[in-house]
C-alpha positions, 0 to 999 in steps of 0.5 A, spaced: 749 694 650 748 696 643 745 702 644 750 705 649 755 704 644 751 707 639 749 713 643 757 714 645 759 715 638 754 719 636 757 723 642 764 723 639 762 725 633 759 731 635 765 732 640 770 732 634 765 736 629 765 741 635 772 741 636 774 740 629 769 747 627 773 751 633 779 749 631 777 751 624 774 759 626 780 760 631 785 760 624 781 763 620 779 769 626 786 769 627 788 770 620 784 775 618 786 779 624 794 778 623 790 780 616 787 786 618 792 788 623 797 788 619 794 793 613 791 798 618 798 799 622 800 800 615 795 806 613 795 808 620 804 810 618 802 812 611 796 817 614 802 821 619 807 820 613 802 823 608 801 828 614 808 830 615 808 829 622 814 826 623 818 832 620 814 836 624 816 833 630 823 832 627 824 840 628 821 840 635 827 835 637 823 828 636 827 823 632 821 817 633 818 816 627 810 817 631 808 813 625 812 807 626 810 807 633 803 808 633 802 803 626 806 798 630 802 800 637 796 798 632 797 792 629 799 789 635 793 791 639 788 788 633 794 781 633 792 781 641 784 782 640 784 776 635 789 772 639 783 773 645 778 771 639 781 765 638 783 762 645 775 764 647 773 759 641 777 754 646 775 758 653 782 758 655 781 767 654 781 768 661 787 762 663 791 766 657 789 774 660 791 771 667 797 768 664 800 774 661 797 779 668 802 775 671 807 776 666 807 783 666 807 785 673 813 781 674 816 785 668 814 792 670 816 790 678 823 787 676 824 794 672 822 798 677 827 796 681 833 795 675 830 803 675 831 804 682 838 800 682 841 806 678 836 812 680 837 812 687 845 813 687 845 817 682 840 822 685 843 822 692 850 822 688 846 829 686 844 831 692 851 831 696 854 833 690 849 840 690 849 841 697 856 842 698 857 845 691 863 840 690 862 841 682 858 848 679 856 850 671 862 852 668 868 848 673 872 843 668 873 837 672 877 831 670 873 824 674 876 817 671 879 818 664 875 824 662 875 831 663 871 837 661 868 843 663 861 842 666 855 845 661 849 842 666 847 839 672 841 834 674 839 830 680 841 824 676 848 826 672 852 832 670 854 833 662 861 835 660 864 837 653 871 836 652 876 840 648 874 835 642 866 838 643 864 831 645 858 833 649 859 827 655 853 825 660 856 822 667 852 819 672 853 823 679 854 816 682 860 817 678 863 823 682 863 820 688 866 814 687 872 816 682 878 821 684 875 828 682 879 834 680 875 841 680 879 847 676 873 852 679 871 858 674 873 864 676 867 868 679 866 875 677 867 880 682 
């Protein structure tokens, strides 16, 4: 009896160093990763600031600070790969890759088809709206409260800009659904 007694707690002695010891490396992994993500984003934002990347990409008409993006992109990546060092010190690495597959391809589906919901009215709104010429580039059209006269035309909207000089962007869907009033421009003969 004796001996099973001592055999028992030798082998929780090991088990609780063991988990004691993982537990130990999984925080110290995931300090140094927050650690090293963190001053990587960072050099990565000064690297394209020092560049002068976001000026250039300014000019061309982009207003995302390319730094920012990808110093965030980069520490979160560095967060997530220390996240996974951590959990595989437990063996939960693949339960929590499984968990967040999951997650993203609910998340991707439920915004395919919250993108669906505006695009395909808008775009079939677009098509009625080029195939029977109802509203043309240069009309003045008055649908709801606005009025404008008509600078451009997609699939998916018409942009007006008012006498104020407001450059307003309304959804096709929107013209077939409201009380529409088109001043045609005149054609030149």
């Amino acid at each position: 009896m004796l001996e099973y007694l001592t055999e028992f707690v030798a082998y929780m002695d090991s088990l609780l160093s063991n988990v004691i010891l993982n537990f130990i490396v999984a925080v110290l992994i995931l300090l140094f990763g927050f650690v090293v993500g963190k001053l990587l984003g960072k050099l990565v934002q000064r690297l394209l600031h020092e560049a002068e990347v976001d000026k250039i990409l300014r000019k061309v008409g982009i207003k995302v600070s390319l730094g920012v993006v990808l110093g965030t992109i980069i520490s979160y990546v560095i967060y997530f790969i220390a996240v996974m060092m951590a959990l595989n010190r437990f063996g939960l690495a693949t339960k929590f890759l499984g968990l967040i597959s999951v997650i993203l391809l609910v998340f991707f589906l439920v915004s395919f088809v919250l993108a669906l919901v505006d695009f395909v009215p808008n775009a079939f709104a677009g098509l009625v709206i080029h195939q029977k010429e109802k509203v043309c580039v240069g009309d003045v059209v008055s649908v709801g409260n606005l009025t404008g006269k008509v600078v451009k035309m997609s699939l998916l909207g018409v942009e007006l800009v008012t006498v104020k000089k407001d450059v307003i962007h309304v959804p096709n869907s929107v013209f077939l659904k409201s009380a529409l009033v088109v001043r045609k421009r005149k054609k030149k003969s």
